[in-house]
N, C-alpha and C positions, 0 to 999 in steps of 0.2 A: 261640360261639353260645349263648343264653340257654337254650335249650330241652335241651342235651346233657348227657346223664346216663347213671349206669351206665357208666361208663369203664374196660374193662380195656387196659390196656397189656403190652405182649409185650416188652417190651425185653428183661427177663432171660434168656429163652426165646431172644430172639433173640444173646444177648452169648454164651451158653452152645452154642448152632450155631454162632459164628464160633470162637468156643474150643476144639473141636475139630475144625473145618475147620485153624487153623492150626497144632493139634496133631499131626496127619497124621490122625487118627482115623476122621476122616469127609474123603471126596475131594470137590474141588469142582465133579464133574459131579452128583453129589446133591444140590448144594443149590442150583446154577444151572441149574435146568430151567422155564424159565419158557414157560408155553404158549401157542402162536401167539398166541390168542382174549384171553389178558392183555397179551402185548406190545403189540397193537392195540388195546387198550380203554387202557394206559400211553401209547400215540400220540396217540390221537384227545381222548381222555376225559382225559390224566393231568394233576398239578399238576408241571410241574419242581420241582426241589429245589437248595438250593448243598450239598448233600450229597454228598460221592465214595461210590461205590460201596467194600462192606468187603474186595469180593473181589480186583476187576480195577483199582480205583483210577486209572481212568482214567475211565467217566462217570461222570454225578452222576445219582441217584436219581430216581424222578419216584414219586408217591404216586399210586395210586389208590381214589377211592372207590365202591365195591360198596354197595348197596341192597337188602334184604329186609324184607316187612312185608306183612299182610292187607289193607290198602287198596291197596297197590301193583299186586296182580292181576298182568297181565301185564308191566309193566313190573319187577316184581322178579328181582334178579341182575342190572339195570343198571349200568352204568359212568357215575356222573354227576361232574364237575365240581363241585369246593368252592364256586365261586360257586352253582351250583344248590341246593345242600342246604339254606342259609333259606329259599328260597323253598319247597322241597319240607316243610319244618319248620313254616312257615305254614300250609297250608294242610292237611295230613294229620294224626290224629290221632297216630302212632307210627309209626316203622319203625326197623328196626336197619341201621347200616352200620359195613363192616368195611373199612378201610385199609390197603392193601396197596404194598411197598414196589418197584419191579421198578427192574433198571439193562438198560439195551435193548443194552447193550453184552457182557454174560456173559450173562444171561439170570439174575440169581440175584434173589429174589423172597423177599419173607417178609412176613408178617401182621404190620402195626405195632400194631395196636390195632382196638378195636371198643368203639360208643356206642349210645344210643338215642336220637333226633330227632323234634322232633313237639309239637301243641299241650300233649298230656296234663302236658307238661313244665312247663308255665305254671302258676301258682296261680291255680285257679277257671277255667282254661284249657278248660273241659269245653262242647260246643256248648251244652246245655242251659241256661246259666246257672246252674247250681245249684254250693252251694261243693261242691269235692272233699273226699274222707273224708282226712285229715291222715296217715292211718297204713295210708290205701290197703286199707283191709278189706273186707268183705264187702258192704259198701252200695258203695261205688266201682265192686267188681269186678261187683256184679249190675248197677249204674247201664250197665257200659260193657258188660255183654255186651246188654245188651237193647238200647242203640243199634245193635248190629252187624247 
């Protein structure tokens, strides 16, 4: 997506839970507790994956995308669909979403990553027409709280 930025990625985080799950360290009803209200948002809402699960290595992985932002109002903490998110990235200024990995099969669930989506992303992307501050300072951030 053209607009995604601010990319943290959890893999380490996540290599380092499986490294002591396999270690004995940590058991693996700790880390496959996945909650009803995510399993059904990985149903309805998820992207499958050709990814095996790291625990039970019997299903494969399905992502889920989570949505948080100030424009979103009530619809934030949604479960929306990869195909959704450009269009959601069109049309709102910002919002952050967090990727989340489940296997419906164990139930073991872990934060893949998290972005930020949205016009502000674009260059000169700002409704007003006017260009954006390059270094995002103090004229940017008064520009965008005063549209709010």
């Amino acid at each position: 997506m053209r607009t995604q930025r601010q990319v943290v990625d959890y893999s380490l985080q996540k290599r380092a839970v499986l490294r002591e799950v396999l270690s004995g360290r940590v058991g693996t009803y700790d880390v496959c507790d996945a909650s009803p209200y995510l399993k059904n948002a990985a149903r309805f809402h998820g992207d499958p994956t050709d990814q095996r699960c790291p625990i039970c290595r019997r299903e494969n992985l399905t992502l889920v995308h989570y949505i948080y932002g100030d424009e979103l109002k009530q619809s934030a903490g949604q479960a929306r669909t990869s195909a959704e998110l450009p269009v959601l990235a069109m049309t709102l200024r910002e919002f952050q979403v967090f990727v989340v990995e489940v296997c419906l099969g164990c139930d073991w669930n872990h934060l893949v990553e998290q972005f930020l989506l949205g016009r502000d992303g674009l260059v000169g992307g700002g409704d007003d027409g006017q260009e954006q501050d390059a270094v995002g300072g103090p004229t940017a951030r008064r520009r965008r709280e005063a549209q709010r």
